[in-house]
SENU-613613 format. One line per field, with one value per residue: x, y, z of N, C-alpha, C, CB in turn; residue number from 1; residue in one letter. Coordinates in steps of 0.001 Angstrom, whole numbers, plus 500000, padded with zeros to 6 digits. Each point is the difference from the previous one (the first is absolute). Glycine has a CB too. Layout:
N
n_c1: (X_...)
n_c2: (Y_...)
n_c3: (Z_...)
ca_c1: (X_...)
ca_c2: (Y_...)
ca_c3: (Z_...)
c_c1: (X_...)
c_c2: (Y_...)
c_c3: (Z_...)
cb_c1: (X_...)
cb_c2: (Y_...)
cb_c3: (Z_...)
num: (NUM_...)
residuo: (A_...)
% end
This chain:
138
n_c1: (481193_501646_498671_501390_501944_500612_499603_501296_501833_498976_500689_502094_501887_499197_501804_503329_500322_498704_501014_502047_499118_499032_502958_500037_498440_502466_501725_498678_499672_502603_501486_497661_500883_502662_499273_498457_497108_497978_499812_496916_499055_500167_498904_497749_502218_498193_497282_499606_500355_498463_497673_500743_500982_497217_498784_501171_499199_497338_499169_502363_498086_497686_500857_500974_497703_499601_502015_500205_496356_500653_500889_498085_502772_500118_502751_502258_499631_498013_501903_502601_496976_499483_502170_500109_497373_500633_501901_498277_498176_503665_501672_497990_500809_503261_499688_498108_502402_500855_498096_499491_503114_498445_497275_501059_502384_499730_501947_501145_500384_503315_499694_501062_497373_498807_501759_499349_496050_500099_501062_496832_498433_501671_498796_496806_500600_501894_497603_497810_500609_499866_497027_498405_501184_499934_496995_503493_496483_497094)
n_c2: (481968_499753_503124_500636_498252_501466_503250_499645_498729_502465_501615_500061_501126_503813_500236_499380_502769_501965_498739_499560_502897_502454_499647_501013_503111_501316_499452_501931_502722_500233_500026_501599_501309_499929_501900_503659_498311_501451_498080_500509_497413_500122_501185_499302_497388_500557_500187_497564_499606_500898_498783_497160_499511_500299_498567_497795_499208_499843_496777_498510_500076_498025_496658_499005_501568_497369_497770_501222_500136_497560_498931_501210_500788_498464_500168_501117_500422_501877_501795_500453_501646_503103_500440_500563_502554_501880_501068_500284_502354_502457_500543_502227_502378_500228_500206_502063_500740_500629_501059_502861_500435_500119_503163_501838_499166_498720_497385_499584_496958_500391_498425_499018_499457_498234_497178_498133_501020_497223_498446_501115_497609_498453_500067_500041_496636_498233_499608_499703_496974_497879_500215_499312_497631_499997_500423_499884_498814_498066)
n_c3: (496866_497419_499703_502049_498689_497168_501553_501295_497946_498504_503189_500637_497725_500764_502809_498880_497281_502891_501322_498246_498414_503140_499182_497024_501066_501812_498267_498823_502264_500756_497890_497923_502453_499426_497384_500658_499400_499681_503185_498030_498872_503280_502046_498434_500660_502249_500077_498025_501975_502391_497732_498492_502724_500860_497434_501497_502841_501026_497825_501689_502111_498363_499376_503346_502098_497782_501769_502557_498421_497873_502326_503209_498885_503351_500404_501589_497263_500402_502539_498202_498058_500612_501053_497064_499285_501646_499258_497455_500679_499216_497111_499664_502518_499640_496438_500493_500059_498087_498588_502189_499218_496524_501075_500811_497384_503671_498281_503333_499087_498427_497055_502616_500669_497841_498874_503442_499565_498282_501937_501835_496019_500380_503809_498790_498542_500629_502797_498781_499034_502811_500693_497398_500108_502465_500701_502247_502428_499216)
ca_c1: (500968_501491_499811_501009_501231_500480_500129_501048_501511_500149_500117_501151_501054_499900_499988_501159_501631_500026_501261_501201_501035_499940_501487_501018_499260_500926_501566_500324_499490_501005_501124_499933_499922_501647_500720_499394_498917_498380_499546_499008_499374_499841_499152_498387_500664_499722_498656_499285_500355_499646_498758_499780_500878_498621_498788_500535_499691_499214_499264_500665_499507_498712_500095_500276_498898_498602_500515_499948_498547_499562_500593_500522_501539_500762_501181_500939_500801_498955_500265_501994_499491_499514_501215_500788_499165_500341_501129_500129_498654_500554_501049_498977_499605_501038_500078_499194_500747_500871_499592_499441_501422_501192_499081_500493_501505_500948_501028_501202_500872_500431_499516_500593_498911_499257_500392_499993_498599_499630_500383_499411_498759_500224_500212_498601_499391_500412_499200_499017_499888_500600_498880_499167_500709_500772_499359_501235_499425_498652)
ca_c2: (500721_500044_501168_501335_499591_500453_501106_500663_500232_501166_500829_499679_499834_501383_501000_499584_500762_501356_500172_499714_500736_501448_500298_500011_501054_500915_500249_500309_501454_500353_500320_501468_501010_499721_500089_501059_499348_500204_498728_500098_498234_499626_499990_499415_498124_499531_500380_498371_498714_499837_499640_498670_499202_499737_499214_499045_499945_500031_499304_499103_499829_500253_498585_499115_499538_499098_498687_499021_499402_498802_498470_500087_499758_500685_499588_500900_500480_501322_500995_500426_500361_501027_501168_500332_500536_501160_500603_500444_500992_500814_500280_500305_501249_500940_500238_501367_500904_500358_500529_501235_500884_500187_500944_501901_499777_499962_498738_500480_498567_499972_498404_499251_499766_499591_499221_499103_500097_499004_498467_499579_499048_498325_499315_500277_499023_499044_499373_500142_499275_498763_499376_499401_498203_498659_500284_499400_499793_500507)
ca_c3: (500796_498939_499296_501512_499943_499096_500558_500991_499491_498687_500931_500645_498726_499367_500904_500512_499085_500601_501066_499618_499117_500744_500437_498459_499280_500870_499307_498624_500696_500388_499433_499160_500667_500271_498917_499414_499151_500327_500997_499960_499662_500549_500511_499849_500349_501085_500412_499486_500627_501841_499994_499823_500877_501352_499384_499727_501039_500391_499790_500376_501600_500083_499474_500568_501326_499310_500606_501621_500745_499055_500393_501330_500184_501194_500039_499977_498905_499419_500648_499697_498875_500316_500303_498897_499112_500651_499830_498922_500057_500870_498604_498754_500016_499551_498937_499662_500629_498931_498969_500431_500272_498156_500033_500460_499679_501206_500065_500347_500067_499543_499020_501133_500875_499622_499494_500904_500235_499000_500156_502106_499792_499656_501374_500687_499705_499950_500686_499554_499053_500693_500755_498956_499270_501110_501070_500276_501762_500278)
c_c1: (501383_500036_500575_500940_500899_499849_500781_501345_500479_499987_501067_501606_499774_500363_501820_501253_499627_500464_501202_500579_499666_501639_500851_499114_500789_501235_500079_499541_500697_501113_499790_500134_501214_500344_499095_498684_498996_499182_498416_498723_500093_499338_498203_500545_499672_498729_499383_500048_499860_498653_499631_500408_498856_498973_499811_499660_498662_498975_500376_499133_498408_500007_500804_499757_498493_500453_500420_498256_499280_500567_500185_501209_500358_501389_501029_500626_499273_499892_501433_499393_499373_500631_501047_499133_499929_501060_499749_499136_501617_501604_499314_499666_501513_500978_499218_501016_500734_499284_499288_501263_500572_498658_499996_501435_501233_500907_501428_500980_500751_499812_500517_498895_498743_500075_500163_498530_499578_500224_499191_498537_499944_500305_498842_499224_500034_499054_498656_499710_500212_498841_498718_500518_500166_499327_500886_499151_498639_499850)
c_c2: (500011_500963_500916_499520_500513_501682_500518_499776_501113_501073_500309_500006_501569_500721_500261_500877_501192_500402_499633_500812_501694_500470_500028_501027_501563_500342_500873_501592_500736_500228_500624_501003_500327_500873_501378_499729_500118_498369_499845_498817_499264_499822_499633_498590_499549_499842_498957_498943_499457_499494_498866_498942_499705_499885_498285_498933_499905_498712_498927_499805_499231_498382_498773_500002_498781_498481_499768_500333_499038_498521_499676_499658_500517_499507_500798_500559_501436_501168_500703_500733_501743_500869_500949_501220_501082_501547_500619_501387_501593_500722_500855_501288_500907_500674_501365_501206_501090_500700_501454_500734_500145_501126_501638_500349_500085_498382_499993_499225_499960_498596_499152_499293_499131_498597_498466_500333_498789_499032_499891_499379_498798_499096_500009_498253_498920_499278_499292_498395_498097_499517_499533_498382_499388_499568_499161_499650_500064_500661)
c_c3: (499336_499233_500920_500091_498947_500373_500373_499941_498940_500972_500586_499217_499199_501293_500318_498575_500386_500719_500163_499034_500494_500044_498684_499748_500480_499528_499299_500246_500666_499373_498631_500547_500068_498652_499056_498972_500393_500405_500437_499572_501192_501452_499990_499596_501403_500705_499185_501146_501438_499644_499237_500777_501181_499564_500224_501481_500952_499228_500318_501486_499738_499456_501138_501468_499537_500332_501218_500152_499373_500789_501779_500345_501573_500329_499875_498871_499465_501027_499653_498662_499694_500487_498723_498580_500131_499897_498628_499779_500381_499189_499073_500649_500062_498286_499427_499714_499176_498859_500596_499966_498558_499581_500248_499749_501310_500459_500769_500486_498567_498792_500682_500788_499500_498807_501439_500557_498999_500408_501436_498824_499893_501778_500228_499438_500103_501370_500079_499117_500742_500766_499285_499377_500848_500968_501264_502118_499681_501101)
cb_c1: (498702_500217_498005_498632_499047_499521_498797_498417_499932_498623_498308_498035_499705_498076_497140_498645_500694_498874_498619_499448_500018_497607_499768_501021_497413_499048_500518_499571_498370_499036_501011_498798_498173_500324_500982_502408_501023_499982_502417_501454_500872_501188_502177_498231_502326_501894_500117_500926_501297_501297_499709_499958_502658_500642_500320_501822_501858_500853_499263_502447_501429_499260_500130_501288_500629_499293_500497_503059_499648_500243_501562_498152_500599_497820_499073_500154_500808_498386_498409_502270_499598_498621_500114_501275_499034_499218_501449_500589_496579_498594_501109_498882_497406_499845_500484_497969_500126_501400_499807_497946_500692_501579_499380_498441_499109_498015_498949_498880_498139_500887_500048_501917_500807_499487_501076_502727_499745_500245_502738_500869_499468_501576_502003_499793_499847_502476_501363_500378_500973_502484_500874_499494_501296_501952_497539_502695_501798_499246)
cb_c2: (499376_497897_499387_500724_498253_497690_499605_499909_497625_499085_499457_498679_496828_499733_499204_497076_498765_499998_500037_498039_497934_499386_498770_497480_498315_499111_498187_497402_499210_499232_498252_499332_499596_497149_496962_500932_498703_502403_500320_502097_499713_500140_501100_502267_500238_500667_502610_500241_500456_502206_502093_500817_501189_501188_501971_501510_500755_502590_501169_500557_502648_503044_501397_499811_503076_501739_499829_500572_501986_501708_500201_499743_500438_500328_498426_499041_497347_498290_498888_497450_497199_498991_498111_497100_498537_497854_498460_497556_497757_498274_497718_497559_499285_498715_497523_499252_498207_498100_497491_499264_498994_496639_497879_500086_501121_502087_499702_501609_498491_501793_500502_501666_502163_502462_502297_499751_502795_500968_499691_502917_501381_500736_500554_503618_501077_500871_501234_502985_502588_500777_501396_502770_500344_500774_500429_501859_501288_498430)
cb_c3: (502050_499743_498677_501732_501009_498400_500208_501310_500428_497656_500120_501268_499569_497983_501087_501592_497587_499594_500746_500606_497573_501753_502400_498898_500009_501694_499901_498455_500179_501282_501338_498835_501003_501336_500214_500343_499369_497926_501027_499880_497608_498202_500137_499027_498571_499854_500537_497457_498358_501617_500429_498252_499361_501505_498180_498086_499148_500802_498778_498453_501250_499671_497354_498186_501089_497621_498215_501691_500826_497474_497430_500389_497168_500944_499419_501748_499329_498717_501625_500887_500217_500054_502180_500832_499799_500938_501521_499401_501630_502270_499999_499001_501223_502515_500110_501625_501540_500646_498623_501445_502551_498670_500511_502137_497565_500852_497806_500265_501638_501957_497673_500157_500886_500998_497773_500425_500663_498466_498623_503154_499208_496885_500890_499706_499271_498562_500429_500163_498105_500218_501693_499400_498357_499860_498494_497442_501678_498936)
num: (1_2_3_4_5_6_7_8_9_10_11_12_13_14_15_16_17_18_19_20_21_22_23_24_25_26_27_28_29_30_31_32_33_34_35_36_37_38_39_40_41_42_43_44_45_46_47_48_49_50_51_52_53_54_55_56_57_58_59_60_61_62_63_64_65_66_67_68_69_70_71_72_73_74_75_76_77_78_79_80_81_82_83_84_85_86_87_88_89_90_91_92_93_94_95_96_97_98_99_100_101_102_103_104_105_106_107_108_109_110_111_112_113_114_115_116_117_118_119_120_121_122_123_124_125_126_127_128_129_130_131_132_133_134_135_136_137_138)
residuo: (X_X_X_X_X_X_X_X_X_X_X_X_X_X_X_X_X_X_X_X_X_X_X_X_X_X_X_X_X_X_X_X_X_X_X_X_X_X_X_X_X_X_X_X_X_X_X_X_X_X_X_X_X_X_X_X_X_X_X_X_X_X_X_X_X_X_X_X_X_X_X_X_X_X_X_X_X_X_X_X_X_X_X_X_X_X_X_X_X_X_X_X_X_X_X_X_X_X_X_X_X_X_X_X_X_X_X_X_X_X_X_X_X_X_X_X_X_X_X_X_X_X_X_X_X_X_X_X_X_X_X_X_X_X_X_X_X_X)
% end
C-alpha cells in the first residue's frame, strides 16, 4: 500500500502545478491580448495543460479512495479534508472554464483577476495540507 501512497502524492503534486500555473497561463493571455500579441500558444498551453492536469487529477482521487477504504480512514478531519478537495475539484472545474473562454477568445476577466484567482488555490490547499499532516481534530 505505500506504492499508492507514493502514487497519490506524485499525483497530487501533478495535478496541483496545473493548478497553480493554468492561472499564470491566463495572465499572460490576457495581457498579450492587451498588448496586441498573438496569444495563440497559449492558448494550446493551456488546453495541454488542463488535460494533463485532469488526468492528473483524477488518478489522484482514484488512488486516494484506494487508501481511505484500505486503511478505513475516518474522522472529522478527513471529512474538513474532503470538503477542501472538493472545493478544489470545483476550482479546476472553473479553470476549464476559462480556458474554454481563452479558446473562443471571449475572456473577459482581467490579469489582476487572475493573478488574485491563482493565489485562492493555495487557500484551497494549504488546508488540505494541514489536516493530512497535523490532523489538528478527530
Amino acid at each position: 500500500m505505500l506504492w499508492i501512497k507514493v502514487l497519490h502524492v506524485l499525483f497530487v503534486i501533478a495535478w496541483l502545478a496545473g493548478v497553480f500555473y493554468l492561472p499564470r497561463i491566463c495572465v499572460h493571455y490576457v495581457e498579450g491580448l492587451d498588448n496586441g500579441e498573438d496569444v495563440k500558444r497559449l492558448t494550446i498551453m493551456a488546453s495541454k495543460l488542463l488535460h494533463f492536469s485532469t488526468v492528473m487529477a483524477s488518478a489522484a482521487i482514484v488512488a486516494g479512495m484506494i487508501l481511505w477504504l484500505y486503511y478505513d480512514i475516518s474522522g472529522l478531519w478527513l471529512h474538513v479534508k474532503l470538503l477542501f478537495v472538493a472545493l478544489l475539484i470545483c476550482y479546476h472545474y472553473q479553470s476549464y472554464r476559462y480556458m474554454q473562454q481563452m479558446r473562443n477568445n471571449q475572456i473577459i476577466r482581467t490579469s489582476l483577476f487572475f493573478r488574485i484567482y491563482n493565489e485562492t488555490a493555495l487557500l484551497l490547499v494549504l488546508p488540505i495540507l494541514i489536516l493530512v499532516i497535523v490532523k489538528p481534530f478527530y
